[in-house]
Structures are given as C-alpha cells and as structure tokens.
C-alpha positions in Angstrom: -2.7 8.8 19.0 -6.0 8.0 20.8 -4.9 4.7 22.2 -1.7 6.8 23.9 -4.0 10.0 24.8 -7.0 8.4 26.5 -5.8 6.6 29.4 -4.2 10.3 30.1 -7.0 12.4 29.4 -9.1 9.7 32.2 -6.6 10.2 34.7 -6.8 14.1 34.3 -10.6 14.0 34.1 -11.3 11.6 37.1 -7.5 10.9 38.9 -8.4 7.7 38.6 -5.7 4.7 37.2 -8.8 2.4 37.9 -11.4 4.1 35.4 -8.1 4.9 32.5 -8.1 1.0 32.8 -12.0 1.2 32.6 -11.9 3.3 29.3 -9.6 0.9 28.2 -11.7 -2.1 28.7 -14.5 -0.8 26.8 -12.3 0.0 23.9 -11.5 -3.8 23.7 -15.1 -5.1 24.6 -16.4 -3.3 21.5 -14.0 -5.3 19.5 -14.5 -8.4 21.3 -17.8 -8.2 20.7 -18.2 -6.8 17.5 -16.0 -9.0 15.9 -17.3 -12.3 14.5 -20.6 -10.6 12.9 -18.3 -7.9 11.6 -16.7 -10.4 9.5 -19.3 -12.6 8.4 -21.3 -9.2 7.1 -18.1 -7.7 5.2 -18.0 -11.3 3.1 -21.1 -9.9 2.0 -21.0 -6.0 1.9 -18.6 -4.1 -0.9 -15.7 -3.5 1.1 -14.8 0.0 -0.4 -18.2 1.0 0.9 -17.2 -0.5 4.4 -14.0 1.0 4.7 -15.5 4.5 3.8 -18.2 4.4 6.3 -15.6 2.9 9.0 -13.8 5.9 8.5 -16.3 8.8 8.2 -17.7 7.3 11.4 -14.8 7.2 13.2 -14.0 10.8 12.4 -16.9 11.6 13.7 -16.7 9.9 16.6 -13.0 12.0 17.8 -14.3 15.0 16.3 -17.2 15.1 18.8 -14.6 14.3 21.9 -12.8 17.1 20.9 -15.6 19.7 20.7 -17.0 18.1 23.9 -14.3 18.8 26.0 -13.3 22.5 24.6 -17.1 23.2 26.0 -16.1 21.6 29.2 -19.3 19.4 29.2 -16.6 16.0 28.6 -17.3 13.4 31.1 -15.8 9.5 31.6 -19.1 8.4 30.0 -18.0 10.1 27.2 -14.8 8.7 26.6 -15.9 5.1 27.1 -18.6 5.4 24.5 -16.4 6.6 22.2 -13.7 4.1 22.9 -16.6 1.6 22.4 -17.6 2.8 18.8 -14.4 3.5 17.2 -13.3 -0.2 18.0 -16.5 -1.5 16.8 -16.0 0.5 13.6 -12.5 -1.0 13.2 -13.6 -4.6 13.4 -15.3 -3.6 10.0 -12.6 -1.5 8.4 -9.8 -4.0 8.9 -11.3 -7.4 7.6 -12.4 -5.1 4.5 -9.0 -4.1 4.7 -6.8 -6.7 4.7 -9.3 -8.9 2.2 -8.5 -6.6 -0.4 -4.6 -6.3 -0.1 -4.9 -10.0 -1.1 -7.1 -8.2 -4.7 -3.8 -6.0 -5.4 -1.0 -7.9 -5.1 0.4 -11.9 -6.3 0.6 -14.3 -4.0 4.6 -13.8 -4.2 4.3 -9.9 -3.5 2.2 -10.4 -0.4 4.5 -11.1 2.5 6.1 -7.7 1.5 3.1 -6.1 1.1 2.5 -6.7 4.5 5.7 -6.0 5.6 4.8 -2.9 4.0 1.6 -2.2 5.9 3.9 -3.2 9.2 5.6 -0.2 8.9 3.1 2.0 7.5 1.6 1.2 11.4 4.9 1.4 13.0 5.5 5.1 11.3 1.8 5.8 12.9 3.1 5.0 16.3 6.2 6.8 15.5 4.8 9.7 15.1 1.3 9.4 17.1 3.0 9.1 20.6 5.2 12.3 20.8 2.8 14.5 19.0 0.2 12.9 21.1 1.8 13.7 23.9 2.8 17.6 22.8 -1.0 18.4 21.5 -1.6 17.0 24.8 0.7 19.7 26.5 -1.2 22.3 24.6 -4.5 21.1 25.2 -6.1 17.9 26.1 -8.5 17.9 23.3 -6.3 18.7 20.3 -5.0 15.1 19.8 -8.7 14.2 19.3 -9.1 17.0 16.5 -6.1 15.6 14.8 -7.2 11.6 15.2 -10.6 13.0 13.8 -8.5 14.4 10.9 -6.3 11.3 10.3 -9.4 9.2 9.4 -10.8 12.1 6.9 -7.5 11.0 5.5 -8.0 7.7 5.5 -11.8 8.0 3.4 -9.8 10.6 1.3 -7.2 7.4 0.5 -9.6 4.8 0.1 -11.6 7.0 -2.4 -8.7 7.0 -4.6 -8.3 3.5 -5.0 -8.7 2.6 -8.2 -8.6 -1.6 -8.0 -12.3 -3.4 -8.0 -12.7 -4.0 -4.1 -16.0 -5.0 -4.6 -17.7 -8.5 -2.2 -16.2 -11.5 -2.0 -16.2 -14.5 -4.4 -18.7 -16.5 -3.7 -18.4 -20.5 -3.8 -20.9 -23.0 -3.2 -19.7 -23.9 0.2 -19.8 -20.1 1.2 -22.7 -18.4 0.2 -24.8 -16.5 2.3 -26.7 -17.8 5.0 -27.5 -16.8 9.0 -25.3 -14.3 10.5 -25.0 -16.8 13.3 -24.1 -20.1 10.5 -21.5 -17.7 8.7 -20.1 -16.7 11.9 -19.9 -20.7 12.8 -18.4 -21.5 9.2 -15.5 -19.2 9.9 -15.0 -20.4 13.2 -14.8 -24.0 12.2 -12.8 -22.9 9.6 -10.2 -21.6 11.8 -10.3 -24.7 14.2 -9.8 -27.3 11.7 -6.3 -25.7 11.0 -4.2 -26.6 14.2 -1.6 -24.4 13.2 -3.8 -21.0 12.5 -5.9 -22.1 16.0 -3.1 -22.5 17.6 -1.4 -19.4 17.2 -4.1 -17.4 17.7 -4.7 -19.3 20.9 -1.2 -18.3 21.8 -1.2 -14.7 20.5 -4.1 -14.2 23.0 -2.2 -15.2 26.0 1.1 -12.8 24.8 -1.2 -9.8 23.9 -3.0 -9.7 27.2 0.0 -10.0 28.9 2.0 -7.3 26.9 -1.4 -4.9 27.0 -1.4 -4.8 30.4 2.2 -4.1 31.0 2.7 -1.2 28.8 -1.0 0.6 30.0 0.9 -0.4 33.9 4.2 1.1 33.0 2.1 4.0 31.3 0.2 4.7 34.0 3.0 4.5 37.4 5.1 6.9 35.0 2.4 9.5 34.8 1.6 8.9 38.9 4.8 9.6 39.6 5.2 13.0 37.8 6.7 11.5 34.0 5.1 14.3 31.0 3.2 13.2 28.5 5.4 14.4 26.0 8.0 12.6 28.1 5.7 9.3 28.0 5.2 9.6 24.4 8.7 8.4 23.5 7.4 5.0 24.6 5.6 4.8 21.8 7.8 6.7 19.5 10.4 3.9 20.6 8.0 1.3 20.2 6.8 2.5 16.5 10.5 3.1 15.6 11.4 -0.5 16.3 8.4 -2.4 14.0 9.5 0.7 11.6 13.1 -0.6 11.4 11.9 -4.4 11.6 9.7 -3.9 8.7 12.6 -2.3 6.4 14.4 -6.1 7.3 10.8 -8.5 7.4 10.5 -9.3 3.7 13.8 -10.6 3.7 13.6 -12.7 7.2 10.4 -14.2 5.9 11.8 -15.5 3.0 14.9 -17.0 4.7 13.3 -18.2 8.1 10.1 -20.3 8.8 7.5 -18.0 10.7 7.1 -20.8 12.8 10.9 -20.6 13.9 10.4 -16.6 14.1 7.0 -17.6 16.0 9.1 -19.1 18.8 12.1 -16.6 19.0 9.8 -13.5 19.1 7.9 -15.6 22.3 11.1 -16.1 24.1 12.2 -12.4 23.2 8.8 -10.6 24.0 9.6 -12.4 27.9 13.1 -11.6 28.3 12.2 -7.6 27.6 8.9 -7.5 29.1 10.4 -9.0 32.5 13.3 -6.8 32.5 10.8 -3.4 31.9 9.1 -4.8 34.6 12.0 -4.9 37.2 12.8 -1.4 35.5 9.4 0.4 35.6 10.8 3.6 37.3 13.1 4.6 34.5 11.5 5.9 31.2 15.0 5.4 29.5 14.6 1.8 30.4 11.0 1.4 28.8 11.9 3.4 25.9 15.3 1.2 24.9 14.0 -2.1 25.9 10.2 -1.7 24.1 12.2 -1.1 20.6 14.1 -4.4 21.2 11.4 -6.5 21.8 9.2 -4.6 18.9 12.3 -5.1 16.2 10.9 -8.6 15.1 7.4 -8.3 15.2 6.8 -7.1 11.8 8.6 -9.9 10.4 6.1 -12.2 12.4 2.9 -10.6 11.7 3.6 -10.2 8.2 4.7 -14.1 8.0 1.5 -14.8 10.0 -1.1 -12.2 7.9 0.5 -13.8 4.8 -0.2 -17.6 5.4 -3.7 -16.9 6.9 -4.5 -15.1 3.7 -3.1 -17.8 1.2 -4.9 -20.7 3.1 -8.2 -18.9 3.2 -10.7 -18.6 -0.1 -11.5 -15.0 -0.9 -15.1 -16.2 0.5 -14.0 -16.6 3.7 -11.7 -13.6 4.4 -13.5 -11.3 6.0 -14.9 -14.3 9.0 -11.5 -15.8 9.1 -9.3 -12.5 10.1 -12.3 -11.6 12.4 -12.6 -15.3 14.0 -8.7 -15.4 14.3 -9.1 -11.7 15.4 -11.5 -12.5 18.4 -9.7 -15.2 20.0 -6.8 -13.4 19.9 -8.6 -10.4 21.8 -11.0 -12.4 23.8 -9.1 -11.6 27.0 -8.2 -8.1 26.1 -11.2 -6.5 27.8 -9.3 -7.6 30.8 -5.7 -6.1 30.3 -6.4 -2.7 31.0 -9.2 -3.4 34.1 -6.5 -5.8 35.4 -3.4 -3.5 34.4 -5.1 0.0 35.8 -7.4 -2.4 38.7 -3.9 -3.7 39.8 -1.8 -0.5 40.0 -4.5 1.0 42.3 -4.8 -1.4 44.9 -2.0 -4.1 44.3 1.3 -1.6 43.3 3.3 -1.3 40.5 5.5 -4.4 41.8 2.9 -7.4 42.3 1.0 -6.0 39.5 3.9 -6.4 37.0 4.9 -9.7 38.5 1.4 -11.2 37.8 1.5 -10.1 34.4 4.7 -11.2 33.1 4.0 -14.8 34.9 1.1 -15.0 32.6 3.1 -13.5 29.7 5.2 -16.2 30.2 2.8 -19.4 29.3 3.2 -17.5 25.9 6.6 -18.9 24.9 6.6 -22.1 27.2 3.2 -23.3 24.2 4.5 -21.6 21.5 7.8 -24.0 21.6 5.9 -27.2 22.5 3.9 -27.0 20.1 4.3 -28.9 16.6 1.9 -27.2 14.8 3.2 -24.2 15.0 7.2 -25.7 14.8 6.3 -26.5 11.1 4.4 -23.2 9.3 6.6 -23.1 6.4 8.3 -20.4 4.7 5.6 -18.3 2.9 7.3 -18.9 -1.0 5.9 -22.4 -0.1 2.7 -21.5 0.5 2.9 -18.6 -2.4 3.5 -21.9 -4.9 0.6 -23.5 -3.5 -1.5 -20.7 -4.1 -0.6 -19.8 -7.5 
C-alpha cells in the first residue's frame, strides 16, 4: 500500500513528478545500500528476533507519517526518510525470512512453499492498491495508519511461530569473521555460480526497466486527471495476476525447467511492457495487459527462490539472498529518478521508449545465455539436497 500511495501523496504535497520519482529513489538506495551488511549480520543474529524488530520498526516508521501529516507539519523530507528506513528494515526482515522457510519445510515441499508465499504477496497487492487508493480518497494519511497496522500484524504472526528460527548453522568455512570478509564470502559465493550470477545480472536489467515503467505510467495517469482509486486497479490487476499464477506455479515448476520459464517470462515481460507503453493513455490497457505479463512470474520466482535456497548451506543464507538481492537492485535507485526525471522534462513518449529499449537487453541475455538455458527442474535439485 505504501509503495502505491507515496508517489501520490509527493505529487499532492509538492506537484512535483520529479520529487515522487525522488521519494522513490531513496526508498531503493536504502535497500541498495543496506543490503550486503544486512545479510552477513542476520547469518549471525536469531532471525525471529530480526524479523520482530524489522516489523515493530517499520510500524513505527508509517505510524509517525500518518500522525505527521494529520498535524499538517508533513513535508517531502519526511517522506523520503521514511522511505529510506522502512527499506533498510526490510533488507533485514526478508533474508531472516526466507532463511527460515527453508527450517519448515523438505526440500520437496519448498518450490510450493514458495509458490505459496508468491501469492500470499500477490493477495497483498490485490488488495493494497484499491484500498490504497480509496483511504487515499478519504484522506491522504489513512493508508499510512493502515500500513503501520499491517506490520503490527506481521510481529503479531511471527510471535506465533512455533518452529526453532534461531542463527544459522555454522561450518568451518563460514564462521564469523569481518562484516566486510562475510560480505565478500557471500559475494564470491554468488559469482562462482554462473547460473545464480547470471540471473541476477539479468533480473537487474528487467527490474529497472519494469520499475520505471509502471512509476511513468503511474504518474502521466494521475497528471492527466486518472483517481487514485481509479489508479489502484493497476495494482489490483497486477496482484490478481501473480495471485492466479501462483495457484498454477507448483505444478509449472515441476513440469518445466525454470530456465526455460526464465526465457519465456523475458520475452513476455517485453511484448506487454512495449505494448503498455504505446498504450499509456488508457487505464483499461495498463490494467489488462500488467495481469498478462504478471501471470508467470510466480512460477519463476518461486523456481528461482527454490534453487538458490537448495544450492546455498544454511550458513550462507542470509549473505547469499542479500548479495543476489543487491545486484539485482543495484540500478533501482535510478528507475524512479529516471522514470519521474523523464516524465517532467522528456514526456511520457520518449520517456517510455527509453525504458523499454533497455528492458529489452533483458530477454536478448537471458536466451543467449547457457547458464541460465540449463537450471534444472527443482525435483533435481530437491534429490540433491536430500
């Protein structure tokens, strides 16, 4: 609900598409970087204690934006400080996360575990867009209140865990040392695997590209007089697509590669993307074709979560979705400056016809390379690990 909201409460507050893409920026920078020490420090912490403090913090965090702006004392510094922290306290939160879905389930229950989480995310969007967009309509600040309640929730849920999700298993090749050498060890272990360095290289490239179209398509529909609540089917359309493809992922990933579904979903994500881009004036457009190009990418990330997981030792979790996590938003800080930069000064056209040349190089890498043409089907992988 935040991510939709804020670009719209920064072009209320200051008219500005420029500063929305400003707000947006920071939101990213915190993650980029906040990332690598992140993960290197949850391989040491208890992870239930992490994911406890992520959320109480971040509740915090919305819960002061709202009661900011009811006394009318909310500014843009505001919002990008806020935008800053609450990324920084995910880049803690999801390593602990998604380190101890792997404690819960067997190796053979884990691609639809994550298939599961897909959609538990996709039902978020589902939801978090239109009633973004009609606390919005009521007031500006209620979606705050709401996002400040959602990660009560979320400490409330974690408290009631009842699996050990203590620190990671230590072996002798990954015990604690420097922040700075445990940072390094999980980079290097990421780069000696050309396929998981690869596609994170790649996912960089098609995440900037699809960032910056969907804040620019956001943004010229609220210029040019589109509701919020109107705007917020976007993303209702968007979560109802990864809802719908996560009902179907378990049983794509165990009949296709997720290398093969790698390559499709590239060539897919293009197709749409350019075609929302011709078709940026009509919301009916944006809201048909974004659940068509979302339909498949639960089936990928869930493939991709899944064989990063069972190639990594517990040890390593944490600095290995955080390493793979930072390359593959090293260039997001620059999707929503260029994005809300580009509308401003450049126009909706050239703007969109930028990005969707560089969304482009996505597909054209993903299907030369061999690396990626050859990640197995998970079950593979699930033997291995067993």
């Amino acid at each position: 609900m935040s991510v939709f909201v804020l670009p719209l409460v920064t072009v209320a507050l200051t008219g500005s598409a420029a500063q929305a893409g400003v707000v947006g920026g920071a939101a990213t920078l915190g993650t980029v970087l906040f990332i690598l020490p992140a993960g290197a420090l949850v391989d040491r912490w208890h992870r239930r204690r992490v994911m406890l403090i992520s959320s109480a913090v971040r509740a915090a965090i919305w819960a002061a934006i709202g009661v900011a702006g009811l006394l009318h004392d909310l500014t843009l510094t505001y919002l990008i400080v806020a935008a800053f922290l609450s990324n920084v306290a995910e880049t803690f939160f999801s390593p602990a996360e998604g380190a101890s879905v792997r404690k819960v389930v067997t190796p053979e229950q884990l691609p639809t575990a994550m298939a599961v989480n897909e959609g538990r995310q996709a039902a978020a969007s589902l939801i978090g867009g239109p009633l973004g967009g009609l606390l919005f309509g009521l007031n500006i600040m209620f979606p705050f209140f709401f996002n400040a309640l959602s990660f009560v929730a979320s400490l409330i849920g974690v408290c009631t865990i009842r699996y050990p999700l203590g620190k990671a298993e230590q072996t002798e090749d990954a015990k604690p040392t420097s922040i700075v050498a445990s940072i390094a060890a999980g980079l290097r272990f990421v780069w000696s695997r050309p396929a998981m360095r690869d596609i994170f290289i790649v996912s960089a490239i098609l995440n900037f590209g699809i960032t910056a179209i969907d804040l620019t398509i956001i943004l010229n529909l609220k210029i040019r007089g589109e509701t919020a609540a109107e705007i917020g089917f976007i993303s209702a359309s968007a979560g109802a697509g990864v809802f719908l493809g996560a009902a179907v992922a378990p049983r794509v990933i165990k009949r296709i590669p997720t290398g093969k579904i790698s390559i499709f979903l590239g060539w897919v994500l293009l197709t749409t993307y350019s075609i929302m881009a011709l078709l940026r004036e009509s919301l009916y457009a944006q809201i048909f074709l974004v659940f068509i190009a979302l339909f498949m990418v639960p089936a990928l990330n869930a493939g991709l979560n899944s064989y990063t997981m069972l190639v990594t030792p517990d040890a390593f979790q944490g600095r290995v979705q955080n390493a793979g996590g930072f390359m593959v938003m090293i260039l997001m800080p620059f999707a929503a400056f260029l994005g809300g930069t580009g509308l401003e000064y450049l126009g909706a056209g050239r703007t969109m016809l930028v990005l969707v040349l560089i969304l482009a190089i996505g597909p054209v890498l993903l299907t030369a390379n061999k690396h990626i043409r050859h990640i197995p089907l998970i079950s593979e992988l699930g033997d291995q690990a067993r």
